[in-house]
C-alpha positions as CSV (number, residue, x, y, z in Angstrom):
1,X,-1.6,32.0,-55.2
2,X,1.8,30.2,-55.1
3,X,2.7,31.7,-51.7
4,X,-0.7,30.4,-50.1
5,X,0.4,27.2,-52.1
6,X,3.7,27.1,-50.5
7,X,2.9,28.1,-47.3
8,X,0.1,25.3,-47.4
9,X,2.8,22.5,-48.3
10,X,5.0,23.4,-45.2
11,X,2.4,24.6,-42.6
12,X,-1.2,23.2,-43.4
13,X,-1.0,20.3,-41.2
14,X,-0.5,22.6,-38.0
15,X,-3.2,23.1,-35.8
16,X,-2.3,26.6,-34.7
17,X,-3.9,26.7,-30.7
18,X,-2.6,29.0,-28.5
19,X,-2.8,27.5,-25.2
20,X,-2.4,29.2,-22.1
21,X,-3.2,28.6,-18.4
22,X,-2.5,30.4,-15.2
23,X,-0.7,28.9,-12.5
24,X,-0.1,30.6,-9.3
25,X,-0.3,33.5,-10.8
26,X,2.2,32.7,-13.8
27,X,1.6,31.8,-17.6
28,X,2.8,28.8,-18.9
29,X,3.1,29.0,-22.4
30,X,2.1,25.6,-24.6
31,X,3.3,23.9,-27.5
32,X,0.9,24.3,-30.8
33,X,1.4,20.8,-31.3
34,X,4.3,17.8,-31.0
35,X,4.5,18.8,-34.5
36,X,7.6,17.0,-36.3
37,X,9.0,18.2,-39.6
38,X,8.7,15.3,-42.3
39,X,11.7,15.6,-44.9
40,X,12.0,18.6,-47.1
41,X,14.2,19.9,-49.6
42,X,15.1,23.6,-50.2
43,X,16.9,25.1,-52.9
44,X,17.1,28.1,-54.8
45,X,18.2,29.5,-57.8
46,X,18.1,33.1,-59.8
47,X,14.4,33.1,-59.6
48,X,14.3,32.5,-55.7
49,X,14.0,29.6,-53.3
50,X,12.2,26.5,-53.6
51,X,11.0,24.1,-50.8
52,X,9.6,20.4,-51.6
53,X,10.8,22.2,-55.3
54,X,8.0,24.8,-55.1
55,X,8.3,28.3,-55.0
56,X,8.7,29.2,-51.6
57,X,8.6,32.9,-50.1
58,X,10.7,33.6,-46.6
59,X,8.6,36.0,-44.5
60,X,10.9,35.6,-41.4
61,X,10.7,37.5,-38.2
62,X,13.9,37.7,-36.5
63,X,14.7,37.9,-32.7
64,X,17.7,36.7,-30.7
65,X,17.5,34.1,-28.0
66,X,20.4,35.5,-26.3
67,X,18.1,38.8,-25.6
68,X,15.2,36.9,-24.3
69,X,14.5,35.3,-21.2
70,X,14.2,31.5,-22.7
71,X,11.3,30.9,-20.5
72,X,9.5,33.4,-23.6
73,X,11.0,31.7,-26.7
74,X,7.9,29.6,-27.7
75,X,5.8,33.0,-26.6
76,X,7.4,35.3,-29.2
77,X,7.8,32.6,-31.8
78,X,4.2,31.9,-31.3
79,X,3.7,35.6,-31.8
80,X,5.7,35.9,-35.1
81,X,3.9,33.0,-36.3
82,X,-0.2,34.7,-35.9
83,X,1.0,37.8,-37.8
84,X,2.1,36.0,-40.7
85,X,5.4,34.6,-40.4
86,X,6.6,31.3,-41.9
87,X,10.3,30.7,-40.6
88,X,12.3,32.7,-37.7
89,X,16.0,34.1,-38.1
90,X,18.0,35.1,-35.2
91,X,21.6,35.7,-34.5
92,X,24.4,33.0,-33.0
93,X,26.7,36.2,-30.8
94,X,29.9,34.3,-30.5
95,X,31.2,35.8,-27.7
96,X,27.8,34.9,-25.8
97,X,28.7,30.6,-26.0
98,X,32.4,31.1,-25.6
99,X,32.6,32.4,-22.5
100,X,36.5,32.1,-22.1
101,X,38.8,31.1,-24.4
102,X,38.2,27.3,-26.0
103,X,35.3,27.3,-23.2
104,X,31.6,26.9,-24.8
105,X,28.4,27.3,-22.9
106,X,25.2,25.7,-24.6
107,X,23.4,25.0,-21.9
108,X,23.2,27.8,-18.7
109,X,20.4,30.4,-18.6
110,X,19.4,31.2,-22.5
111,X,22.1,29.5,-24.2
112,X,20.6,26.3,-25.0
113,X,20.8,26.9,-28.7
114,X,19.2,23.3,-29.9
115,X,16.2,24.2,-27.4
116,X,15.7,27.6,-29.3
117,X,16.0,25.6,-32.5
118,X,13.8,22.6,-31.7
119,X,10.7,25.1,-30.2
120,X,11.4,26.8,-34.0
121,X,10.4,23.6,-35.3
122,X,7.5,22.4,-32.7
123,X,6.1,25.6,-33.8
124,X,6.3,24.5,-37.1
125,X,8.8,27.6,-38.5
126,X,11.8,27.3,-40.7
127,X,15.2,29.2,-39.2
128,X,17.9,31.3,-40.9
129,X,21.1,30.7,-38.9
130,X,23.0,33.4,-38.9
131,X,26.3,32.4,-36.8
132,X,28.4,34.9,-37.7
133,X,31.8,34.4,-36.8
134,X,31.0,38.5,-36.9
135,X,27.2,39.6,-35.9
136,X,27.3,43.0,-35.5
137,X,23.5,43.6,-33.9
138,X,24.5,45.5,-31.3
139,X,26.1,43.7,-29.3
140,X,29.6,44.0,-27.5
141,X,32.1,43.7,-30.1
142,X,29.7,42.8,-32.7
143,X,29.9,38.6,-30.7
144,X,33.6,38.2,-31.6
145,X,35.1,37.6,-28.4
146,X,36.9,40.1,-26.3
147,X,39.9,37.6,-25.5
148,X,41.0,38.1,-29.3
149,X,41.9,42.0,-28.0
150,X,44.5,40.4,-25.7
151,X,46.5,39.9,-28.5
152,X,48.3,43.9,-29.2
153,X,48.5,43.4,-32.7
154,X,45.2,41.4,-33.0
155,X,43.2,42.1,-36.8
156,X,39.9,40.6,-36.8
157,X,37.7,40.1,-40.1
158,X,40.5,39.0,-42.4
159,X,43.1,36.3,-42.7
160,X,44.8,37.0,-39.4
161,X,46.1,33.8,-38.4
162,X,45.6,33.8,-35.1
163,X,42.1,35.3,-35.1
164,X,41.5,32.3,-37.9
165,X,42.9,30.0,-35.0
166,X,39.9,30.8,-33.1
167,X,37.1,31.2,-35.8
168,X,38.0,27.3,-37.5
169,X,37.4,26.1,-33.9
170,X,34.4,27.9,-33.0
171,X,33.4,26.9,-36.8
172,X,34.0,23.4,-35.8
173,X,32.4,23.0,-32.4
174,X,28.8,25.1,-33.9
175,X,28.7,23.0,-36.6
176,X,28.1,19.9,-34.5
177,X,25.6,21.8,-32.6
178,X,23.3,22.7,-35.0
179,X,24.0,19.3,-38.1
180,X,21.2,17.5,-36.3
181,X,18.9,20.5,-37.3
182,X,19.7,20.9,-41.1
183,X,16.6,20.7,-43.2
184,X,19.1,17.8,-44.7
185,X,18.7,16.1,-41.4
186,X,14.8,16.6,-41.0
187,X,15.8,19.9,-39.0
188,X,14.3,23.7,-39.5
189,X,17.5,25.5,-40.8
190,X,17.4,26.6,-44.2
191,X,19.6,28.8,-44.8
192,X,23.3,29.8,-43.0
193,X,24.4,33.1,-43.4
194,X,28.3,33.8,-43.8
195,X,29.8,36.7,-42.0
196,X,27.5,40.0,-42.1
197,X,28.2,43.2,-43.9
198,X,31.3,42.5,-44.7
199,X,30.9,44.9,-47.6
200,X,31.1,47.6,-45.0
201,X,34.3,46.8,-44.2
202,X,36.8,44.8,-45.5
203,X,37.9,43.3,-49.2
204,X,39.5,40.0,-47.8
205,X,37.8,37.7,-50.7
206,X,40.1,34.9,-49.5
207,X,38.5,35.4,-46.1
208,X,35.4,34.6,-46.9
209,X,35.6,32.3,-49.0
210,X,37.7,30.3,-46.3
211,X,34.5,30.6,-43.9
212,X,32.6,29.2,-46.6
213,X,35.3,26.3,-47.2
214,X,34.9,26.1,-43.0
215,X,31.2,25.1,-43.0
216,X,31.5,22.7,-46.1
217,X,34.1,21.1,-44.6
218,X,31.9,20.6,-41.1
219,X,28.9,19.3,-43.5
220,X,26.7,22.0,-43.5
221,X,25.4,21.0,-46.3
222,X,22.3,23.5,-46.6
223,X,21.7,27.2,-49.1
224,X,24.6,30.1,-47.8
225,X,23.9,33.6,-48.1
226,X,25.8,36.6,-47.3
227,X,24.0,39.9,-46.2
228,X,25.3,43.7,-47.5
229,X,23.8,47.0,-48.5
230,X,22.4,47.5,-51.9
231,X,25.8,49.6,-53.3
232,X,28.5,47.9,-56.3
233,X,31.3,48.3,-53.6
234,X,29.9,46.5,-50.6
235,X,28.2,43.6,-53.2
236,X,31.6,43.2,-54.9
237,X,33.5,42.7,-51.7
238,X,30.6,41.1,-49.6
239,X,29.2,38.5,-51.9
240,X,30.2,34.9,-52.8
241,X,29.6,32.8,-56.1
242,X,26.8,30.8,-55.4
243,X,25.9,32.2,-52.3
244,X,22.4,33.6,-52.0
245,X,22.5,37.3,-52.0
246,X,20.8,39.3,-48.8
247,X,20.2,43.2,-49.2
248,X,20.1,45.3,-45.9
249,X,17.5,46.1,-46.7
250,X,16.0,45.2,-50.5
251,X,13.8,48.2,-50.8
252,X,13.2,48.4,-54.4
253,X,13.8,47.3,-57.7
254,X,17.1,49.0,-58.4
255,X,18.4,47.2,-55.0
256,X,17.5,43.6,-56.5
257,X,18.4,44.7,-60.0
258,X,21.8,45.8,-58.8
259,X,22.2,42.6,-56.5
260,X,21.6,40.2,-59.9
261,X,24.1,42.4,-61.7
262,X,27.1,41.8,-59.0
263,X,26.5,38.0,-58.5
264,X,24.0,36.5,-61.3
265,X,22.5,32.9,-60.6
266,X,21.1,33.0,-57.4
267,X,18.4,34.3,-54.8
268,X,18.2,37.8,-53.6
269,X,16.2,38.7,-51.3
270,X,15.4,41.3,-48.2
271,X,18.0,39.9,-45.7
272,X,17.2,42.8,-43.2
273,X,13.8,44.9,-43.8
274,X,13.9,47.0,-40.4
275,X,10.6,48.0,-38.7
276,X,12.1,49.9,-36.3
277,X,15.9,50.8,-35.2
278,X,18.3,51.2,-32.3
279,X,19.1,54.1,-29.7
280,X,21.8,55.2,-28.5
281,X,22.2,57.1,-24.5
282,X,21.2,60.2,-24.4
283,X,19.5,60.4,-27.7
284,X,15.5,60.4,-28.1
285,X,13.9,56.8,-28.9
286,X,13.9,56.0,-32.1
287,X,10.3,55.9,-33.1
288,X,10.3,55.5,-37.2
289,X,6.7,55.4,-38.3
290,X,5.2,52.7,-40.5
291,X,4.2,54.3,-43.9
292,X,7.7,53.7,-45.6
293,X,7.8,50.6,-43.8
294,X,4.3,48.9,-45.2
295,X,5.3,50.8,-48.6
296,X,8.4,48.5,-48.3
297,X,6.4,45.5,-47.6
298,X,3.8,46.2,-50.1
299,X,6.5,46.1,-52.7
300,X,8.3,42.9,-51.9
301,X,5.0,41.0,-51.5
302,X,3.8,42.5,-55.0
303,X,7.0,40.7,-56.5
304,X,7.5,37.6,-54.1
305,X,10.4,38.3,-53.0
306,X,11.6,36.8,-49.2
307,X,11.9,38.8,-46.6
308,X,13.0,39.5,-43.3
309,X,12.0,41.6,-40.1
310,X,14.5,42.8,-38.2
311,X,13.7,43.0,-35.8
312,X,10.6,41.4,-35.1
313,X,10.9,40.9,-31.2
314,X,14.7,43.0,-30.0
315,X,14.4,41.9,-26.6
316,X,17.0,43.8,-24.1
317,X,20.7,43.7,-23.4
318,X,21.4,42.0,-20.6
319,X,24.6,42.3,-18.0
320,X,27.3,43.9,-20.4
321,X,26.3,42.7,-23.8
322,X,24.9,45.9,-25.2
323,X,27.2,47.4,-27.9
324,X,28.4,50.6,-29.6
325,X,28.6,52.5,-32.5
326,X,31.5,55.2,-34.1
327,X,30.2,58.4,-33.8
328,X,29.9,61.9,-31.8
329,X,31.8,64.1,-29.9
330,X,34.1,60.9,-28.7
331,X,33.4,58.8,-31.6
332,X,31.8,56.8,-29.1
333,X,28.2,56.5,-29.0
334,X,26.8,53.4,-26.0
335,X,23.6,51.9,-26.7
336,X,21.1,51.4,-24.7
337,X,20.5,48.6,-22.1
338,X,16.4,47.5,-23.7
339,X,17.0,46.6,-27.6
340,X,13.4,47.3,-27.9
341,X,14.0,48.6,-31.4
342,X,10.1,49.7,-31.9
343,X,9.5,47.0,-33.3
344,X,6.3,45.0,-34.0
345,X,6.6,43.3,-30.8
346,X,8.1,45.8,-27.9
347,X,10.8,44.7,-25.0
348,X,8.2,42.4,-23.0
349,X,6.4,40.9,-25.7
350,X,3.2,42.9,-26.7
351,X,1.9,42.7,-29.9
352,X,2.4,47.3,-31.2
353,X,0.2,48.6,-33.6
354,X,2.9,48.0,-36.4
355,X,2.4,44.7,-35.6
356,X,-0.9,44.6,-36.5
357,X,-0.5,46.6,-39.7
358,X,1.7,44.5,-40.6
359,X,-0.5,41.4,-40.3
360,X,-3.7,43.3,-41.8
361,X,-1.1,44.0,-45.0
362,X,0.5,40.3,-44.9
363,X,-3.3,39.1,-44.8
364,X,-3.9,40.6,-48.0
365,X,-1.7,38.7,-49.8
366,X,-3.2,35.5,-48.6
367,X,-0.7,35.4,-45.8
368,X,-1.9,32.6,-43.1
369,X,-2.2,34.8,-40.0
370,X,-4.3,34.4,-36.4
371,X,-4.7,35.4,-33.1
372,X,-1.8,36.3,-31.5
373,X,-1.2,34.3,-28.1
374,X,-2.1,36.3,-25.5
375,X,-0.3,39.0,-23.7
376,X,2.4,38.3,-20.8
377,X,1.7,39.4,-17.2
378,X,2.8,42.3,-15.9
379,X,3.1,43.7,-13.0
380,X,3.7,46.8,-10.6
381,X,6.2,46.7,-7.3
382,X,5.4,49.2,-4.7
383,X,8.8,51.1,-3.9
384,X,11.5,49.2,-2.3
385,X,13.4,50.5,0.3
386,X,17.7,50.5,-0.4
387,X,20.3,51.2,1.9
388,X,23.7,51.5,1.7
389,X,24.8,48.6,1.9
390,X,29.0,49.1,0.9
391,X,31.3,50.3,-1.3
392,X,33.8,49.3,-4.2
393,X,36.6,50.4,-2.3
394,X,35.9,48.0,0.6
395,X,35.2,45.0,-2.1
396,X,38.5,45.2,-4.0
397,X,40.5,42.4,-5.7
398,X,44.3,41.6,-5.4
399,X,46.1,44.5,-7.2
400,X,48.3,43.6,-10.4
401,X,51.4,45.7,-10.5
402,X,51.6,47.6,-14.1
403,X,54.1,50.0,-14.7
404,X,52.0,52.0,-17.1
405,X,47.9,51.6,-17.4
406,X,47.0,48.7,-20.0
407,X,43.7,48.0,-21.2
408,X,41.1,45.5,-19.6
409,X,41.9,42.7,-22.2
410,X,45.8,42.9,-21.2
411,X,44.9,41.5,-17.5
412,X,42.6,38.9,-19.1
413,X,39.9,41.1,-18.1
414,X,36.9,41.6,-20.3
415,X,34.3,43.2,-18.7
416,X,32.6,45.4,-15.7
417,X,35.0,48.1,-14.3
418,X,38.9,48.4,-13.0
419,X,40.7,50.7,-10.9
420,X,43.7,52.4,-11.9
421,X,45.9,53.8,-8.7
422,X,49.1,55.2,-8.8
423,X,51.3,58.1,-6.8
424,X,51.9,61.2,-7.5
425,X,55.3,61.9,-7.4
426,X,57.3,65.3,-9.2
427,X,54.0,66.5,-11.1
428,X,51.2,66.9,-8.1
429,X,48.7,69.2,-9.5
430,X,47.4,70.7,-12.8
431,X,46.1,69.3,-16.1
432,X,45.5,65.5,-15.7
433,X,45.0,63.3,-19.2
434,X,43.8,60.1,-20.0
435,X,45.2,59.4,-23.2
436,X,42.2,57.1,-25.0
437,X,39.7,56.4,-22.1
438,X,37.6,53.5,-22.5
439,X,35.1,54.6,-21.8
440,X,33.6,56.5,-18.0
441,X,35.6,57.7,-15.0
442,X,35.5,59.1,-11.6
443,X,38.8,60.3,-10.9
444,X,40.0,60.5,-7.0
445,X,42.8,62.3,-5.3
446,X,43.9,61.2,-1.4
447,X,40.0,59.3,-1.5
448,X,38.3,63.2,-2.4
449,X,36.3,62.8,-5.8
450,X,37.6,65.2,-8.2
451,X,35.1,64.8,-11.3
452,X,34.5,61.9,-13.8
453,X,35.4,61.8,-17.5
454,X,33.2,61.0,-20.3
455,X,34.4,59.3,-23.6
456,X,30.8,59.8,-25.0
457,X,31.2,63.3,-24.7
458,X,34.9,63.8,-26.2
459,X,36.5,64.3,-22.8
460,X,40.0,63.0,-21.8
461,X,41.4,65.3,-19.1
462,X,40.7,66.9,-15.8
463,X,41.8,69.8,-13.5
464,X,43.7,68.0,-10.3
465,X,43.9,70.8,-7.3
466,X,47.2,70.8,-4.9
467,X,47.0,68.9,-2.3
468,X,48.5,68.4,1.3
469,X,50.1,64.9,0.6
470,X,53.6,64.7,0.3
471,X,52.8,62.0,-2.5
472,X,49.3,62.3,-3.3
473,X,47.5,59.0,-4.3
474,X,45.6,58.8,-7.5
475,X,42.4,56.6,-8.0
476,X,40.6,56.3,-11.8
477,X,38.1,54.4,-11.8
478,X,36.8,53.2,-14.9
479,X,33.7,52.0,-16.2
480,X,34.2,49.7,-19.6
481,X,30.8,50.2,-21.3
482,X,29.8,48.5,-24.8
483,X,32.5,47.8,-27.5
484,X,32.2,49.4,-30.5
485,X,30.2,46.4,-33.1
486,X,30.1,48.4,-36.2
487,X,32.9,49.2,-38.8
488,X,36.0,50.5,-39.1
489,X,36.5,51.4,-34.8
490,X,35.8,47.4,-34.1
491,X,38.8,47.2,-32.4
492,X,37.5,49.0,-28.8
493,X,39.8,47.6,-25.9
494,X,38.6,48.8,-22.6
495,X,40.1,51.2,-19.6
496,X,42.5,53.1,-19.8
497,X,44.3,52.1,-23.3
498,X,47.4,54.3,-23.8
499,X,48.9,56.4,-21.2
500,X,48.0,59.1,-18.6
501,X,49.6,62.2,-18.2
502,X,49.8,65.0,-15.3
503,X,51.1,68.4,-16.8
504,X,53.4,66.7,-19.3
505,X,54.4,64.0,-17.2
506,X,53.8,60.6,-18.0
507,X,52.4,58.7,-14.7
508,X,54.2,55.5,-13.8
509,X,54.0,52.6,-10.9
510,X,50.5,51.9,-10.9
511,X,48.7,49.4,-9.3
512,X,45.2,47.7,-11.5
513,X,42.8,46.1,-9.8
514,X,40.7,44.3,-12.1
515,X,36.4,43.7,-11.1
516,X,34.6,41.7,-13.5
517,X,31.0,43.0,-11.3
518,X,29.9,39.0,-11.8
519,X,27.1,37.5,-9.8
520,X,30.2,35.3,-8.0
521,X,31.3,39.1,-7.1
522,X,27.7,40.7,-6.5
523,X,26.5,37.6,-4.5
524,X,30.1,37.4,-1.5
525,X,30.0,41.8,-1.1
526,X,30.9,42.2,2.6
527,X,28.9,44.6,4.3
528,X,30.5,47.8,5.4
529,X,29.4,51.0,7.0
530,X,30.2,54.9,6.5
531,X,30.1,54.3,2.5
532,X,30.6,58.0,1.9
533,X,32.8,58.0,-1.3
534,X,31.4,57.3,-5.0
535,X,31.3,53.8,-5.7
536,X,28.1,52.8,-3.4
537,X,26.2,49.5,-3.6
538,X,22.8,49.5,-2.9
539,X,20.7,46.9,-1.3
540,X,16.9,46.1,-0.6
541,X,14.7,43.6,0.2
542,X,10.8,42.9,-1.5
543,X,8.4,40.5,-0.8
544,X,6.0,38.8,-3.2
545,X,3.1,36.7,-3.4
546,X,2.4,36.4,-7.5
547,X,5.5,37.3,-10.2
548,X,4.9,38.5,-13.2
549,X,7.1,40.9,-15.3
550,X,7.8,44.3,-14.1
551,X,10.3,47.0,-15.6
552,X,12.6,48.6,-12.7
553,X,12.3,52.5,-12.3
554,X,15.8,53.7,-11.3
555,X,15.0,57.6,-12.2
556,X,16.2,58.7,-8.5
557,X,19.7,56.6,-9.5
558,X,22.5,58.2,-11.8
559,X,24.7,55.7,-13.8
560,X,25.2,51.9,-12.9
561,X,24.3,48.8,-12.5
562,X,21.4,46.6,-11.3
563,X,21.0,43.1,-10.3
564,X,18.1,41.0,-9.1
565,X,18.5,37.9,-7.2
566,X,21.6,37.7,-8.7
567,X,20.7,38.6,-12.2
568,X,22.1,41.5,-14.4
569,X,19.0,43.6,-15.8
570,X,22.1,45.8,-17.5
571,X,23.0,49.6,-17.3
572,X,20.9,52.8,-16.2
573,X,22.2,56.2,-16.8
574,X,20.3,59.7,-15.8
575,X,21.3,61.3,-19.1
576,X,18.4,58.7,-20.6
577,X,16.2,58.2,-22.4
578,X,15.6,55.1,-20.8
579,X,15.0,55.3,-17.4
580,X,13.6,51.7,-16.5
581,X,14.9,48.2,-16.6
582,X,13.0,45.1,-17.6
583,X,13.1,42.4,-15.8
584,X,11.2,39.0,-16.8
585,X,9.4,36.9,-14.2
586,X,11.4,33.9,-14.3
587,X,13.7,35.9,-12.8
588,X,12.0,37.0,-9.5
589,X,11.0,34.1,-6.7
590,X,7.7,34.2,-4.7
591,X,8.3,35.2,-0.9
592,X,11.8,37.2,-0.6
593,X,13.7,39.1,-3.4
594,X,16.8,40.8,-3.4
595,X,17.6,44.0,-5.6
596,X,21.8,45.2,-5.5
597,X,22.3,48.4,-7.3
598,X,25.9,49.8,-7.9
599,X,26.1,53.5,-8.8
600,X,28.8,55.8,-9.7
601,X,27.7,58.7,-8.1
602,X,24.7,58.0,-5.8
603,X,25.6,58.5,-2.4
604,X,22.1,58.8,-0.2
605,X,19.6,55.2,-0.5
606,X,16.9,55.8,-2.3
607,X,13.8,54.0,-3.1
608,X,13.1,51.8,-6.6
609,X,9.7,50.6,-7.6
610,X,8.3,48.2,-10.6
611,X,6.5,49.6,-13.5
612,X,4.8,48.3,-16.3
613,X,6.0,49.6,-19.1
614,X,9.3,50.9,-20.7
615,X,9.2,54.8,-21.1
616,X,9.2,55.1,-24.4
């Protein structure tokens, strides 16, 4: 068959040898071989792409390297490899390399993007590159970064000089990271996508074709493709002449038929075929089963058309990455910390029983497939004992003076929490509203805690009783969760972004105190005692002797945030469903750990202990 064929030109000198030892206790995960890519071309046309001018068929898996712990990216490219998978796509979040404005970070933690790509190539896969400048995947603010939203009038997606300002340099300064790895240049990237979606929500042509011009200009010099649903209106406004054509998802003829109609002459293919999907707090897991799915399959591997997973491997949403969606009582609907997805491979990196129904179909077709590497440690903690260690109001930053609430981005502050703290003066008592909360409050009077205030829910206002202050001081705290990463609501500031009211009156004279909840911040808490008001961080101690990966169980916690050793495993929130925390092995030491929760509402210690599994 020509995909056997193809996938015999590209892969058939690769010895594929999973290789695994322990080591006190730890897996160290091998290379299948100091494999180097010889030179290849790739091209495609209107019947599909060509590598080495053979018919070549994508079966990509994708999975972000921002979501997993980077000591695991040879692990879970290894696995997408033994179920079938020839080349690996992933997402480049913007906002995830520069860190502040005109500040990129390739190198701390997981964001050593050429390491991703060259294990990609030791492991003998091709990559889709898909840098955005706009991601979407569920992720804060879809990776456009939050320092844009400083800017009042600030419109993202289009021809917005000043949003251009900063795509053309972040254009720029990827481009020379990822040149050296063109299949042009002996390098695993095949294709580069441009924008994503962009059907679903704007008609700026000139736009996108200026991205296009962008990466010419910087000599990326491989295949484009742009990515859209299967309908006339998002093809006409999403696509580009000569610009591969991806369908989200490509699910049947009509979809590819209707893809060749809008933009004739080049490849189509399934840019997103999705295994599994997201979930939201305070919904169920998303659970789709897998007969549509392998239907799906079945259908693009009948015709030889390219896909792509996604996702393949979702990984988890670190610190405050995890985004949002438009939707619900609030139009406001938070995803959840673990991006699990339910897909093929869960959370920690075990192979699911889709994943194997979907090797057993991809074998059919003469798909090269193999024994998937094996399985991650895991581990149970006993339960740790917390105390209360101190409070947010005894760990607070120099105040900036505002005369009315402005959001995070105003103060240069993009994410973690702020307190808002004003007097009352005239107005003391009645019907307090926040005017467009962003997104979770606790709301204070003379240090008493009056109630909190849910976005998610459609609630903006809050019964304040009389009080025996002559001038009664107000305190909102508020909790800046995921921005919004989807459509038309993109633009998701944080706090408290318009005004706030008391019975009519508008509140003035406040004073913002702006807490970026940092490991810099987490790591220098001082130490107080009698930490008897909401806001209470949590410390323990656990010792041990062999790490592997466990999943934190905060079900006696209520809403917050958990770091180990000085690491963000992300949100928790009673309201579920998910009620435990991954957290990999590289991140825990042998001999003493340390565990800091901060929680909203939690008053009283309680104890935490490792699991093995996410509770789905």
């Amino acid at each position: 068959m020509k995909l056997k064929m193809s996938i015999a030109i590209t892969l058939g000198i690769i010895l594929l040898t999973f290789n695994s030892s322990q080591v006190s206790g730890q897996m160290e995960i091998k290379k299948t071989t100091d494999y180097k890519q010889a030179e290849h071309t790739f091209s495609m046309n209107s019947e599909g792409f060509f590598l080495d001018e053979r018919p070549f068929q994508i079966i990509s898996g994708e999975m972000h390297y921002s979501r997993i712990p980077k000591e695991y990216w040879r692990h879970r490219i290894q696995m997408a490899k033994a179920m079938g998978c020839n080349t690996i796509a992933t997402y480049v979040f913007w906002n995830f390399h520069e860190t502040e404005k005109g500040k990129f970070d390739f190198t701390s933690e997981n964001r050593h993007l050429a390491e991703f790509i060259e294990i990609v190539q030791e492991e003998g896969m091709w990559l889709l590159f898909r840098p955005g400048p706009y991601s979407c995947g569920e992720w804060d603010l879809g990776g456009i970064p939050p320092y844009l939203l400083s800017i009042p009038d600030i419109k993202l997606r289009c021809s917005d000089t000043r949003y251009m300002e900063s795509v053309e340099k972040y254009i720029s300064v990827m481009s020379q990271q990822i040149k050296p790895y063109l299949i042009t240049n002996g390098g695993p990237i095949i294709l580069l996508q441009i924008e994503n979606e962009y059907g679903s929500y704007g008609n700026d042509r000139s736009y996108m074709k200026r991205l296009k011009e962008l990466w010419e200009k910087a000599g990326i010099n491989v295949p484009y493709y742009t990515s859209d649903g299967a309908t006339t209106y998002m093809l006409e406004a999403g696509t580009l002449p000569g610009v591969a054509v991806g369908l989200d998802p490509g699910g049947n003829q009509n979809n590819f038929d209707l893809a060749r109609k809008m933009n004739p002459g080049v490849a189509v293919f399934s840019s997103e075929t999705y295994p599994g999907w997201l979930t939201h707090w305070s919904e169920k897991w998303q659970r789709p089963g897998t007969k549509a799915l392998l239907e799906e399959v079945r259908f693009l591997m009948d015709n030889k058309y390219s896909l792509n997973f996604y996702m393949l491997h979702g990984g988890t949403n670190f610190g405050y990455f995890a985004g949002a969606n438009a939707g619900g009582p609030g139009n406001y609907l938070p995803d959840i910390t673990s991006y699990d997805y339910d897909a093929p491979i869960n959370e920690q990196g075990e192979a699911t029983e889709k994943y194997y129904e979907l090797q057993k179909l991809l074998k059919e077709y003469k798909v090269e497939v193999s024994t998937p590497p094996e399985p991650i440690p895991v581990m149970n903690i006993p339960e740790i004992q917390m105390m209360a260690y101190t409070s947010i109001w005894n760990n607070l930053t120099n105040p900036i003076e505002s005369v009315q609430p402005k959001p995070f981005e105003y103060y240069n502050h993009f994410y973690g929490f702020a307190l808002y703290k004003t007097k009352l003066i005239g107005r003391k008592k009645g019907k307090l509203y926040i005017k467009e909360l962003h997104d979770y409050a606790t709301v204070f009077v003379d240090g008493k805690y009056i109630g909190s205030i849910d976005r998610m829910k459609g609630q903006n206002h809050i019964d304040i009783p009389e009080s025996v202050s002559e001038n009664p001081v107000l305190e909102i705290f508020v909790e800046g969760m995921g921005r919004i990463n989807f459509a038309q609501e993109l633009i998701d500031r944080k706090g408290i972004t318009e005004r706030v009211t008391l019975n009519g009156m508008t509140l003035m004279n406040w004073e913002v105190y702006c807490l970026p909840m940092n490991t810099y911040y987490i790591n220098n808490l001082n130490s107080t005692e009698n930490n008897t008001k909401q806001g209470v961080f949590f410390k323990g101690e656990f010792t041990l002797d062999e790490l592997a990966d466990t999943y934190l169980d905060m079900s006696k916690y209520k809403k917050g945030m958990v770091w180990v050793n000085g690491h963000n495993l992300g949100r928790y929130w009673e309201i579920g469903p998910q009620y435990t925390l991954y957290c990999p092995k590289s991140w825990l030491k042998n001999g003493k750990n340390e565990i800091v929760i901060f929680d909203l509402h939690q008053l009283n210690a309680e104890t935490v202990k490792g699991v093995k599994k996410l509770n789905l």
